[in-house]
C-alpha positions as CSV (number, residue, x, y, z in Angstrom):
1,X,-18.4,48.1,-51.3
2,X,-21.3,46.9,-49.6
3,X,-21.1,47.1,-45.4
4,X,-24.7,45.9,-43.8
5,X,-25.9,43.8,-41.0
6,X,-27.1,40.2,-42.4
7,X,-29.3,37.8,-40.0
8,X,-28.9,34.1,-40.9
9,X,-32.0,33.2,-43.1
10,X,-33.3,29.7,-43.7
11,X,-31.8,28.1,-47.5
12,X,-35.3,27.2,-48.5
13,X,-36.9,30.3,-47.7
14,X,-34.1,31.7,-49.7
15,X,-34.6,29.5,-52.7
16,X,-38.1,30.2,-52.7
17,X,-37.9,33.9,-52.8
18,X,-35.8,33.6,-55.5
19,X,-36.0,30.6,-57.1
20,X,-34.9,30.9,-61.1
21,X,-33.1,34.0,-60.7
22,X,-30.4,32.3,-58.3
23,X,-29.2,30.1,-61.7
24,X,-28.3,27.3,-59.8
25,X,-26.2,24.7,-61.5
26,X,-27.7,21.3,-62.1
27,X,-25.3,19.7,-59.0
28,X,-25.3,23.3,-56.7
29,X,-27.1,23.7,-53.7
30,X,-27.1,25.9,-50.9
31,X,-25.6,25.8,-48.1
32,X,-25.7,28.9,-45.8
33,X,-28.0,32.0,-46.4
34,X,-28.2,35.6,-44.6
35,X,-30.2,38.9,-45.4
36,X,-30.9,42.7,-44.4
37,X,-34.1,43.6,-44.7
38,X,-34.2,43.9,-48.4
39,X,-30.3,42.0,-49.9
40,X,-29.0,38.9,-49.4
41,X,-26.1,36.7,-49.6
42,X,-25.8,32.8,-50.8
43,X,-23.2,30.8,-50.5
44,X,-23.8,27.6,-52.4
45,X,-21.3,25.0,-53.0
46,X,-19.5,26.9,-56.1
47,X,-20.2,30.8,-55.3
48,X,-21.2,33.3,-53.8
49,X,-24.4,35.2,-54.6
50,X,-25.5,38.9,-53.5
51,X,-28.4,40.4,-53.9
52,X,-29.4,44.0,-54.8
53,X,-32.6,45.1,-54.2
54,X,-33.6,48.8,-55.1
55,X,-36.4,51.1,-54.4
56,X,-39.3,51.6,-51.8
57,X,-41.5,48.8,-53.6
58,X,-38.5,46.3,-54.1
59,X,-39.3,45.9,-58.1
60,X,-36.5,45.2,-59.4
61,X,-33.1,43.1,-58.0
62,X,-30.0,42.5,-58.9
63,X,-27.5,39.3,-58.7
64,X,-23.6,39.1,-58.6
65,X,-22.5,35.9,-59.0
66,X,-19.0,35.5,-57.6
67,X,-17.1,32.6,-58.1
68,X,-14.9,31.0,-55.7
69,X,-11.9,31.1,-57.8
70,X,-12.1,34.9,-58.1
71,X,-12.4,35.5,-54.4
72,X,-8.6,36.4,-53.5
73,X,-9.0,36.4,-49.8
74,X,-11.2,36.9,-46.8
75,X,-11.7,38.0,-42.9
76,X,-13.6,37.6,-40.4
77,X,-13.5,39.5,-37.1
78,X,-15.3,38.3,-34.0
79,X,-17.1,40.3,-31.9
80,X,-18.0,40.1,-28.0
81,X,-20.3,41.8,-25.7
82,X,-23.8,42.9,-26.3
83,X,-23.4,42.9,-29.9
84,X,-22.0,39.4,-30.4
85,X,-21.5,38.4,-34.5
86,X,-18.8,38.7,-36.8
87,X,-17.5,41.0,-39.7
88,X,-16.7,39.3,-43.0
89,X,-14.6,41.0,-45.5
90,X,-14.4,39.8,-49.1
91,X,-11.5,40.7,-51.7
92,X,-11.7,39.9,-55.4
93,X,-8.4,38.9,-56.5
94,X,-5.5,41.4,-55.5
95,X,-7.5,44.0,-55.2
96,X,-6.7,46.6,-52.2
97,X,-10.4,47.1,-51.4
98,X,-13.0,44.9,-50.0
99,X,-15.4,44.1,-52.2
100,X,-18.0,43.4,-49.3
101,X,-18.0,44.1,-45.7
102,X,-20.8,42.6,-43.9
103,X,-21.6,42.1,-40.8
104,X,-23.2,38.8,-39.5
105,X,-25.1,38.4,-36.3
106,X,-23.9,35.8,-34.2
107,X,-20.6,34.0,-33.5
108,X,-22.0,31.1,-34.7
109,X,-22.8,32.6,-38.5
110,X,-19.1,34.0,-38.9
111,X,-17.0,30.6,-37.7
112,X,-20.1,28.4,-40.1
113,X,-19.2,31.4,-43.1
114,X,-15.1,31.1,-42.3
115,X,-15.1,27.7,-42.0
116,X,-17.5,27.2,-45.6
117,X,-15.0,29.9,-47.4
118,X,-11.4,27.8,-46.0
119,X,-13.4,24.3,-47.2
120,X,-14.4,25.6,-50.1
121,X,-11.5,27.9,-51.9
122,X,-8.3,26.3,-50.1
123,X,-9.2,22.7,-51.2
């Protein structure tokens, strides 16, 4: 399970870090982007994409591609005070754990996220 802090990152500075590797179908685009210092998460309008970067010199990534129809459900907990944001759970089918946990800076990032993820996998 993957639990990190995410800051909202602009789509085209996204796509141009990772340009090919994202796979992007012929009629997906993005639509929201976030990142830690070194992973990142994609929503396009299909899927979900997170990133895995390992080691010091950030070499080599990985990218799960996770489609909307195999997310089973989703939360998102607001937060207030000092540390305003939101915590996004993700579950893959009926499965008891989360499969991420991530935590998004700012109110506005969570209810943009929640409100993609009800658009996109109830209709």
């Amino acid at each position: 399970m993957v639990s990190l802090r995410y800051s909202r990152v602009d789509v085209d500075q996204a796509i141009e870090e990772h340009g090919a590797w994202l796979c992007l179908g012929a009629d997906e685009e993005i639509v929201f982007a976030s990142k830690t210092r070194r992973d990142l998460i994609i929503f396009s309008n299909a899927r979900l994409v997170v990133t895995d970067t390992q080691g010091r010199m950030r070499k080599k990534t990985s990218y799960d591609s996770i489609p909307f129809t195999s997310i089973g459900r989703w939360s998102i907990e607001s937060k207030r005070g000092w540390l305003d944001g939101a915590d996004l759970k993700i579950w893959l089918g009926h499965s008891a754990e989360p499969l991420l946990d991530i935590e998004l800076t700012g109110d506005s990032d969570g209810q943009t996220v929640g409100q993609w993820l009800s658009e996109s996998i109830l209709f």
